[in-house]
N, CA, C and O atoms as a GROMACS GRO file, in nm:
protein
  296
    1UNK      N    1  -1.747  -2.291   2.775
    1UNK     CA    2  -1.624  -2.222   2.746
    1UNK      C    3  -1.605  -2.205   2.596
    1UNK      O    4  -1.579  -2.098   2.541
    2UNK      N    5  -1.622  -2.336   2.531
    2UNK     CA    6  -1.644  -2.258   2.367
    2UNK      C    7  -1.728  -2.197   2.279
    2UNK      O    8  -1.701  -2.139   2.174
    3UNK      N    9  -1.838  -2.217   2.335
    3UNK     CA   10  -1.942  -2.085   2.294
    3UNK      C   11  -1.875  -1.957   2.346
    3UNK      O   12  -1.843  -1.874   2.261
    4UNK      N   13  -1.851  -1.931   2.469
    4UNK     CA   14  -1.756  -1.811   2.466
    4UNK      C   15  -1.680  -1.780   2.383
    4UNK      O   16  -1.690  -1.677   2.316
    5UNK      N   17  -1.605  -1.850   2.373
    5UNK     CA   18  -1.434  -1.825   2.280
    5UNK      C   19  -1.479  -1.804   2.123
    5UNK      O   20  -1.418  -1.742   2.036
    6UNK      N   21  -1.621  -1.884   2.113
    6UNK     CA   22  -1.692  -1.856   1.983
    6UNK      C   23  -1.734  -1.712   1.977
    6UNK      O   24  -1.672  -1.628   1.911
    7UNK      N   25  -1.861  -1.680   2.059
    7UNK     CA   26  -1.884  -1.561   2.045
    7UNK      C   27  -1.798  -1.378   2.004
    7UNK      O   28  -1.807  -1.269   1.947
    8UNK      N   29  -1.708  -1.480   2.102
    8UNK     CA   30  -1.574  -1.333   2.163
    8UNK      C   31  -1.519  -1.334   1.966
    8UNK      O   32  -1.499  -1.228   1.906
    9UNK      N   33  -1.508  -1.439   1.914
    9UNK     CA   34  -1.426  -1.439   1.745
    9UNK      C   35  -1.512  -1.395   1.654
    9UNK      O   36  -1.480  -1.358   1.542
   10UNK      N   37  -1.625  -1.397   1.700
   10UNK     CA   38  -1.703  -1.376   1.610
   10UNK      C   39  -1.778  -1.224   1.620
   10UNK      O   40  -1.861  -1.178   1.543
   11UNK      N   41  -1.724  -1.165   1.735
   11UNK     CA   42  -1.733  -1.023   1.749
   11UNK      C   43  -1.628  -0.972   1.764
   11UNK      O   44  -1.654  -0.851   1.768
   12UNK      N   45  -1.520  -0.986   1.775
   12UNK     CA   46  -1.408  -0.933   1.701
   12UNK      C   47  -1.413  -0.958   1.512
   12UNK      O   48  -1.359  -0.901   1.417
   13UNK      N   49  -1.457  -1.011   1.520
   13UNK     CA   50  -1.433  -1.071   1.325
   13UNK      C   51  -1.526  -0.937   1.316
   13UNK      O   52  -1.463  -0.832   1.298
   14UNK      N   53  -1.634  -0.930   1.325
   14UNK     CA   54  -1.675  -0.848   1.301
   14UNK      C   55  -1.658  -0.673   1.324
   14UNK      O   56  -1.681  -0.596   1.231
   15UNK      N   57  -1.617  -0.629   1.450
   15UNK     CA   58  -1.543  -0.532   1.450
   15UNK      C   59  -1.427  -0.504   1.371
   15UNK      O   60  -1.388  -0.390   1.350
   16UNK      N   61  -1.378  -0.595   1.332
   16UNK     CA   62  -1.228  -0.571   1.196
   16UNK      C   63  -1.292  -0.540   1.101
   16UNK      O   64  -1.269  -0.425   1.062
   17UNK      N   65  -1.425  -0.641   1.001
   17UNK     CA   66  -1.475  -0.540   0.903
   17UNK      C   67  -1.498  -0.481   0.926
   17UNK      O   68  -1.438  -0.397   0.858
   18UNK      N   69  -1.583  -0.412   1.021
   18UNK     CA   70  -1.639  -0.305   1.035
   18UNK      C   71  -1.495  -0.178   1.030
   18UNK      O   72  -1.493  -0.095   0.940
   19UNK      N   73  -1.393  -0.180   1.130
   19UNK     CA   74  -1.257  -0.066   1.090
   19UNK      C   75  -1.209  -0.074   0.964
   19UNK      O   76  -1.181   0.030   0.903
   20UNK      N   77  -1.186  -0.238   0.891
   20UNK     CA   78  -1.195  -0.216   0.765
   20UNK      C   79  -1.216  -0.148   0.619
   20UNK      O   80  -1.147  -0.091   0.535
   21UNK      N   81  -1.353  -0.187   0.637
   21UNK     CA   82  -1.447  -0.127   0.562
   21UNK      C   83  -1.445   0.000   0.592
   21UNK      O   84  -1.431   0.046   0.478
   22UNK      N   85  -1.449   0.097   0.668
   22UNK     CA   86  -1.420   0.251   0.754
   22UNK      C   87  -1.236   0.300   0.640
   22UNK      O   88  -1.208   0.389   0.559
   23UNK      N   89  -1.186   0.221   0.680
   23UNK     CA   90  -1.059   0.282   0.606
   23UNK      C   91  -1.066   0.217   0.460
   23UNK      O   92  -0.972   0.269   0.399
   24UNK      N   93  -1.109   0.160   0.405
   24UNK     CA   94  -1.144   0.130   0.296
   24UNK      C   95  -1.178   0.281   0.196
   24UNK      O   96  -1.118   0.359   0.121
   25UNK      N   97  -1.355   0.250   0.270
   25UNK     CA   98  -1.382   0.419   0.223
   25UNK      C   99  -1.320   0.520   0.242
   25UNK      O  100  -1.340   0.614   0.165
   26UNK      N  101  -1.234   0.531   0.341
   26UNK     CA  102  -1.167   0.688   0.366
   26UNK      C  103  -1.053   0.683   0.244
   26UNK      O  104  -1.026   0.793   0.197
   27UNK      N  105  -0.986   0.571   0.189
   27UNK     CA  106  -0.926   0.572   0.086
   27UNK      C  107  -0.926   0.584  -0.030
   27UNK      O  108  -0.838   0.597  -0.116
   28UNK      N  109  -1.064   0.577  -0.031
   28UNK     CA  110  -1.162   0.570  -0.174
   28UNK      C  111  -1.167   0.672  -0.157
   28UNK      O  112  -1.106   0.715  -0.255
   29UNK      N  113  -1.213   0.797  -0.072
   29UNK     CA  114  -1.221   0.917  -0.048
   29UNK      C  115  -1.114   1.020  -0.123
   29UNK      O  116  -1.130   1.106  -0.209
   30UNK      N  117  -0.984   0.966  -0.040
   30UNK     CA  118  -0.862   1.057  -0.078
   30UNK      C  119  -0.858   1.000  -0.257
   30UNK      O  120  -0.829   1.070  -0.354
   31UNK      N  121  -0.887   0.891  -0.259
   31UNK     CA  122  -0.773   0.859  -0.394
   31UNK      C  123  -0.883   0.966  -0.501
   31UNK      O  124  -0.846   1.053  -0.580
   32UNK      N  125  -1.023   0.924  -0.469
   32UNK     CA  126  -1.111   1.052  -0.525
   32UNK      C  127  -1.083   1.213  -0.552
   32UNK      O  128  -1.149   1.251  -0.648
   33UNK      N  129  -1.013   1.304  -0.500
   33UNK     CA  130  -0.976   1.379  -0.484
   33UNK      C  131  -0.865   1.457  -0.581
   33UNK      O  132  -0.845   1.577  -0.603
   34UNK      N  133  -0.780   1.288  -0.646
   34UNK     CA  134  -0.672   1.346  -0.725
   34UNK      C  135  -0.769   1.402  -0.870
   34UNK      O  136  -0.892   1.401  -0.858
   35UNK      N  137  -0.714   1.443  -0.988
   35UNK     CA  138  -0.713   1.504  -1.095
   35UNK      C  139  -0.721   1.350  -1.190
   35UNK      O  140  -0.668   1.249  -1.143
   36UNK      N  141  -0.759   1.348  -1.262
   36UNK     CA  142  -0.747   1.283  -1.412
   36UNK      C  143  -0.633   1.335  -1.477
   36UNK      O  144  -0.615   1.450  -1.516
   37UNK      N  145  -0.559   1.238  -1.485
   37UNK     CA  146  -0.396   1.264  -1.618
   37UNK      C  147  -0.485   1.207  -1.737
   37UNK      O  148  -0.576   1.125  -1.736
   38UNK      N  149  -0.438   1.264  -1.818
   38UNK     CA  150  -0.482   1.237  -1.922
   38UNK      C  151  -0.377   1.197  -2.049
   38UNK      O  152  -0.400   1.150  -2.160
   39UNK      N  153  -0.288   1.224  -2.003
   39UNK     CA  154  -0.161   1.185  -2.105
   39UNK      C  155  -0.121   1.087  -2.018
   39UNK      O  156   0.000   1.104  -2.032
   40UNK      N  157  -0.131   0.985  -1.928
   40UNK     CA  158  -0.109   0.878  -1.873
   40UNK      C  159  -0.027   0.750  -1.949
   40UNK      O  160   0.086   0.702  -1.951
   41UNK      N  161  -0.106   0.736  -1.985
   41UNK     CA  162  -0.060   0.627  -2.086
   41UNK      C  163   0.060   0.644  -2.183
   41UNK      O  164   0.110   0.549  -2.244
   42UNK      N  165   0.115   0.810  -2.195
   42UNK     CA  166   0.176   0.811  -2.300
   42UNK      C  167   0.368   0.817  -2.264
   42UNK      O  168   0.427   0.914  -2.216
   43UNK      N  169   0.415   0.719  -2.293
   43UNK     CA  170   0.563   0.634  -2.289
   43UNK      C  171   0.513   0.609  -2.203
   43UNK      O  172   0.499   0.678  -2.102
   44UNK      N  173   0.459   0.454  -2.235
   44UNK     CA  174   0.445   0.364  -2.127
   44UNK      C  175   0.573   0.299  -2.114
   44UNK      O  176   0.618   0.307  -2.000
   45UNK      N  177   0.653   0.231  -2.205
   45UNK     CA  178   0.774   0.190  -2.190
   45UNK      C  179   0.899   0.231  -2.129
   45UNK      O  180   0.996   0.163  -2.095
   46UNK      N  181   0.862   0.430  -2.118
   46UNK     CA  182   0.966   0.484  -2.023
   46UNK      C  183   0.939   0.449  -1.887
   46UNK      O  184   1.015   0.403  -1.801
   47UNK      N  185   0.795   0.485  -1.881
   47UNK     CA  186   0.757   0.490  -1.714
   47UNK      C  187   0.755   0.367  -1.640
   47UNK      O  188   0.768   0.365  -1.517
   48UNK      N  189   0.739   0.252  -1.719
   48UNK     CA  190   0.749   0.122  -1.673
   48UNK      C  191   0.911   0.072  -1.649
   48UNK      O  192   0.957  -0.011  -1.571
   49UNK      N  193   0.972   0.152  -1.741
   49UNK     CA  194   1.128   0.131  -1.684
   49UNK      C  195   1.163   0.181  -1.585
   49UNK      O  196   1.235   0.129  -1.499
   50UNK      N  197   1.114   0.294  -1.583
   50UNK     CA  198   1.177   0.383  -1.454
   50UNK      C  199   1.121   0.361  -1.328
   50UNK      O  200   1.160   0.420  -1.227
   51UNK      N  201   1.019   0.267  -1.330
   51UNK     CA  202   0.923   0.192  -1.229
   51UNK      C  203   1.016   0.099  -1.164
   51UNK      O  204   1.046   0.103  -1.044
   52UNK      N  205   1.059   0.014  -1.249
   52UNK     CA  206   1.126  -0.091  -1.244
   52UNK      C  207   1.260  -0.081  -1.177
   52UNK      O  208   1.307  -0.147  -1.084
   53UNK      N  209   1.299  -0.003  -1.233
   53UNK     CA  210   1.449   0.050  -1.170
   53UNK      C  211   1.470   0.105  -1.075
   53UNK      O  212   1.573   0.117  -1.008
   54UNK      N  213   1.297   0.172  -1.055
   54UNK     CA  214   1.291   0.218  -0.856
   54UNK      C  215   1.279   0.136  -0.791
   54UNK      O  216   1.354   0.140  -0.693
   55UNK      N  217   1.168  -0.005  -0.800
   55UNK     CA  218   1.176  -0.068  -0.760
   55UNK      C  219   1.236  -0.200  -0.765
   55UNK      O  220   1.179  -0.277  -0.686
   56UNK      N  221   1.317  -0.246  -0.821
   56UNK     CA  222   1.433  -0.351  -0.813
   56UNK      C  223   1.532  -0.327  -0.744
   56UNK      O  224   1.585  -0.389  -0.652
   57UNK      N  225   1.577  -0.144  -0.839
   57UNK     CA  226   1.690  -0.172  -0.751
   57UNK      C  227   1.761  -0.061  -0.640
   57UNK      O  228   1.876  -0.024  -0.621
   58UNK      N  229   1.631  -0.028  -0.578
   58UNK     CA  230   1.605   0.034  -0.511
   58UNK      C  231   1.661   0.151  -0.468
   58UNK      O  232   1.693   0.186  -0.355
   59UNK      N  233   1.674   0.232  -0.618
   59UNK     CA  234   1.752   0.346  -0.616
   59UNK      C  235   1.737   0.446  -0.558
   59UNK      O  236   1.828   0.528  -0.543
   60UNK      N  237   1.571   0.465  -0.496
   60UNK     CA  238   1.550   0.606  -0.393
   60UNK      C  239   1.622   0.528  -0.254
   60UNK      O  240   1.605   0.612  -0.165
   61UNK      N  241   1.672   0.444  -0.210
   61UNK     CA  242   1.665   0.387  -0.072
   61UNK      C  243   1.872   0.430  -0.095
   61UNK      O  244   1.936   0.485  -0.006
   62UNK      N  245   1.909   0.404  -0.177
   62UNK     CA  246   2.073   0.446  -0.174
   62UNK      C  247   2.063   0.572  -0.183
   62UNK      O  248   2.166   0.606  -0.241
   63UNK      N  249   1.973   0.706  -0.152
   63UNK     CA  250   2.012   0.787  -0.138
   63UNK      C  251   2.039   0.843  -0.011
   63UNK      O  252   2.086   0.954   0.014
   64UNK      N  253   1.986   0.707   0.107
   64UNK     CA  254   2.075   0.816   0.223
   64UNK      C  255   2.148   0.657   0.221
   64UNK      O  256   2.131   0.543   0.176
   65UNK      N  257   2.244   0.743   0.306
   65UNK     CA  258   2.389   0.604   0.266
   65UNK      C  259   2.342   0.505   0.341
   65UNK      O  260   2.278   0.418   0.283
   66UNK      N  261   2.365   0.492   0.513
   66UNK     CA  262   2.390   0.385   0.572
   66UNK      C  263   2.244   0.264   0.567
   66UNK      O  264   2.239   0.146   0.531
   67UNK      N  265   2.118   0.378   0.631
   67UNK     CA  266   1.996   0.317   0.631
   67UNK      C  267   1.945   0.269   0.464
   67UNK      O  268   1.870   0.171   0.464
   68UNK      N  269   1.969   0.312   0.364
   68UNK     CA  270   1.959   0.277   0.223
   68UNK      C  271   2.032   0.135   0.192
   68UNK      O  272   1.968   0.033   0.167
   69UNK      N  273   2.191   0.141   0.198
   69UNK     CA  274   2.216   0.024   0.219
   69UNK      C  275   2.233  -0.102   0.262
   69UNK      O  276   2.292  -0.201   0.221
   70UNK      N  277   2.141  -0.062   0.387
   70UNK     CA  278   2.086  -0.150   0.498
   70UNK      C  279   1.962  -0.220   0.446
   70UNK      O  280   1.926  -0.337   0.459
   71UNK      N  281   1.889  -0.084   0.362
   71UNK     CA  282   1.755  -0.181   0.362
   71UNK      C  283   1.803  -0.241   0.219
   71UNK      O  284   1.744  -0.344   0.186
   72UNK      N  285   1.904  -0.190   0.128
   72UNK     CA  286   1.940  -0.297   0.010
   72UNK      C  287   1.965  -0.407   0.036
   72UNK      O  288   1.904  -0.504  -0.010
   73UNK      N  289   2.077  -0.412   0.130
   73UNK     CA  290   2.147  -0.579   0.217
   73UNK      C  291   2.010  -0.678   0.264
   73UNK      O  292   1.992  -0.799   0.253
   74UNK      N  293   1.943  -0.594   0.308
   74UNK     CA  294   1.821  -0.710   0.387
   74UNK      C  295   1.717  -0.754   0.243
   74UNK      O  296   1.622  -0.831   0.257
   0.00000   0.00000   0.00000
């Protein structure tokens, strides 16, 4: 019975890398696809604020009222 229960984990373990690794690359794929910015870097101090302020305080999520302030409260 535990050589079973072994085998069965150890071919599932392996089928997960394997879908893994599959969406891995397909992501590597898309992210491939975008353009090079090249002015990236430039006001880093704005963009890192305005980063910050989306995500702290979660100012795209108060734009629809009830579900926004729902996910603020939680």
């Amino acid at each position: 019975m535990q050589t079973a229960a072994i085998i069965v984990s150890l071919t599932l373990t392996i089928v997960a890398l394997a879908l893994l690794a599959r969406a891995v690359a397909r992501l590597v794929d898309v992210l491939r696809l975008g353009r090079a910015v090249h002015d990236r870097t430039a006001q880093g101090g704005v963009r890192t604020a305005a980063v910050l302020r989306e995500s702290v305080g979660h100012s795209r999520m108060l734009k629809w009222s009830v579900p926004g302030a729902a996910h603020w409260l939680v």
